[in-house]
N, C-alpha and C positions, 0 to 999 in steps of 0.2 A: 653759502648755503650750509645749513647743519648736517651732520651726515646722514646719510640716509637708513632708512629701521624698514625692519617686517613688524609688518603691524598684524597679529593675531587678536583675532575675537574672539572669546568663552563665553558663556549663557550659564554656566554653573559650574561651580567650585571647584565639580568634580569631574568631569570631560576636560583636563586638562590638554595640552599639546604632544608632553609627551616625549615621544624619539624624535616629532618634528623638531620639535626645540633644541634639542641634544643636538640635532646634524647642526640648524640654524649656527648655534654656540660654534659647534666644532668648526665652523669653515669660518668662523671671526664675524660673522654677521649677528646687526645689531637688534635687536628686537623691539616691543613694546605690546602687552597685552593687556588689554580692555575690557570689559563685559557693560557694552552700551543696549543690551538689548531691552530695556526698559523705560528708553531716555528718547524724546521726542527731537530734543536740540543736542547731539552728544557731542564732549570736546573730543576733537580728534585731532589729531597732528594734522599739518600740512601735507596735502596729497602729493605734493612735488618731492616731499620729501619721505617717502613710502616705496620701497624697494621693493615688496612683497607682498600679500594678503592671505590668511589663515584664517580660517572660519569652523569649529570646533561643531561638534555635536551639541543636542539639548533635548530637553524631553520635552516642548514647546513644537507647535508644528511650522514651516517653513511661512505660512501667510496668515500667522496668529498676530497682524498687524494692530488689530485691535487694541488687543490684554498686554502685546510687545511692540510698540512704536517703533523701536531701535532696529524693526526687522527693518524695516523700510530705506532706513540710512544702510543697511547691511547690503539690498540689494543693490541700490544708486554705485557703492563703489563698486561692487562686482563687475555691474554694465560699467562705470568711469573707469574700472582697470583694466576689462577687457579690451576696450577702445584705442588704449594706447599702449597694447602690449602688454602690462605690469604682470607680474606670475601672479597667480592665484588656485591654493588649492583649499577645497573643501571638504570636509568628511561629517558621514550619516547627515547629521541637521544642515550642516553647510554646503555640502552636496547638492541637498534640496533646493538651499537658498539661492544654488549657484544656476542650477536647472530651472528655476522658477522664474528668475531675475533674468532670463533671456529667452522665456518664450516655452520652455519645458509645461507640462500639467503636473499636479500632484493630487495624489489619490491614496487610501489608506490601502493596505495589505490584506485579502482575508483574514492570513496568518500574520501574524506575529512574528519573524526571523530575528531567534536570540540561540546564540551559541555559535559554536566551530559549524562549519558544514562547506564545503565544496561550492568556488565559484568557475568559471570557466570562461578564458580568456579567448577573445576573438577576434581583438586585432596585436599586432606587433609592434606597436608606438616605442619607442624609445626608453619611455618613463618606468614598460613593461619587460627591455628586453634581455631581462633574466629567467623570466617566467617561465614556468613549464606549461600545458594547454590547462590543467584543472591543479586547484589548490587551495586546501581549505584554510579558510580564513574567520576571525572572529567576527560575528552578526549583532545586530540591537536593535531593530527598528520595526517599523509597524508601515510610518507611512513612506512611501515609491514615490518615485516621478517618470514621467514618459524622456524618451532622446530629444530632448532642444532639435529643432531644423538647422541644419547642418553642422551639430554635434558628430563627435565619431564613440563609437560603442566602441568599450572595450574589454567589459566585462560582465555576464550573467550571471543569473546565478538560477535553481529551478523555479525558485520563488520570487525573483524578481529580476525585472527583465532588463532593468536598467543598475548593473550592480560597480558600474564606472563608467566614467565619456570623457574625450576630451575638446573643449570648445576654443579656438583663439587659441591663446595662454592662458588659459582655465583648465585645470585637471580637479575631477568630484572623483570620491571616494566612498560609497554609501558603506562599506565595510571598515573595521577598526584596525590598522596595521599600525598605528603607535602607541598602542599600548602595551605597557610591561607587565613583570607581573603583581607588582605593588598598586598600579593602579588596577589592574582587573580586581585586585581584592578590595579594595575601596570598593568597586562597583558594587561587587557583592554584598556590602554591610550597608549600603544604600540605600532605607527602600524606596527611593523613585525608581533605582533602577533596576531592584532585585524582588521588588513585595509579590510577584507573582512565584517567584523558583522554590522549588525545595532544599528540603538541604542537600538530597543528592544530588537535584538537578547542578545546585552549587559547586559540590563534589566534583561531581563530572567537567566542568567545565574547569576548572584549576587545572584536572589532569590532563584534558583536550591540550592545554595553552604549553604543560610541560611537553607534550611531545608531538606538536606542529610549531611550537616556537623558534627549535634552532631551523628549521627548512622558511621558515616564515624571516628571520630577521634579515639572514643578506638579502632579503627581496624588498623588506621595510627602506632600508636601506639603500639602494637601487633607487625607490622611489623619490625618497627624502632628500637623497643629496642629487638628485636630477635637480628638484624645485629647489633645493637649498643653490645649483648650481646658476640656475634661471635667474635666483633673486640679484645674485653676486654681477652677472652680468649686467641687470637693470641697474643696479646700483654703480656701476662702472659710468653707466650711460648716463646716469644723473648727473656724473660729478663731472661728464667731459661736456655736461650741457647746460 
């Protein structure tokens, strides 16, 4: 057998991976990133041979199967990795995908939640346990999903109710904790992702990132090498199987 990759998915250029990738790299684990979200037949590597799954944000909504075909293979392996253990983490769009793809609702926001603002952590999962109870994190999204049945909540936020869960070996992430700050300024000059802000809304949000960043990164971190550690072991079990 080949060895075994994390296989991440992107939907645009600019939602890259990020810190995930960095940890992925750092623990020697092998990757492979794709953006099949427009592809009805997409090539994908051998599922046997898939240690991991990463599912990126998008400005696309989670059941725009329509206008993005590719969602639909996106969900299948979600439910095929959930089934047999494989890690699987999701963030903002992928989140969605991951909450959708097993029974979750999705529904748009009144508001809009873009920028830093305070989430609040409710349960003590592992993946969490550095966490303090509240901690402001960077926002982007419009449209929510409700808690999957027999999903565990683990984090809200005021504006939205479902702001992390974790299902099986699936951890969603509706908030951005791998971004740097080279990509948040990408974001910025974007405008899918910036044509609403001002320039000081802009402003503000650079300064937000410089000083919630250092209490934010060992917790990024935390995260990232949980799933990075997850992958490692699935990937152990590939190669003893």
């Amino acid at each position: 057998m080949a060895k075994s990759k994390v296989l991440i998915l992107q939907h645009v250029p600019w939602e890259r991976p990020g810190r995930i990738l960095e940890t992925l790299e750092d623990v020697g684990l092998e990757t492979q990133t794709l953006n099949i979200v427009d592809e009805k037949k997409p090539d994908l590597p051998d599922f046997k041979e898939v240690s991991g799954l990463v599912i990126m944000g998008g400005p696309m909504g989670a059941l725009d199967v329509d206008a993005h075909p590719g969602l639909k293979t996106e969900a299948k392996l979600v439910r095929a990795s959930v089934s047999v253990g494989k890690p699987v983490l999701g963030v903002c769009l992928g989140h969605q995908i991951i909450a959708t793809a097993i029974g979750g609702k999705l529904s748009s926001n009144a508001v809009e939640e873009v920028g830093f603002a305070p989430i609040k952590r409710l349960d003590q999962h592992d993946y969490f346990s550095m966490w303090n109870k509240q901690v402001n994190v960077l926002h982007w999204h419009s449209d929510v999903v409700g808690l999957p049945e027999g999903a565990q909540l683990l984090a809200r936020s005021e504006k939205t109710k479902v702001q992390a869960f974790r299902f099986a070996s699936a951890l969603g992430l509706q908030f951005h904790m791998e971004v740097n700050l080279a990509m948040l300024e990408a974001w910025l000059s974007e405008s899918t992702m910036s044509g609403d802000l001002s320039k000081s809304d802009k402003k503000k949000m650079i300064a937000d990132f410089n000083e919630y960043n250092p209490q934010l990164l060992p917790l990024a971190d935390s995260v990232f090498n949980g799933f990075a550690a997850r992958c490692s072991t699935y990937s152990a079990f590939l190669e003893d199987n």
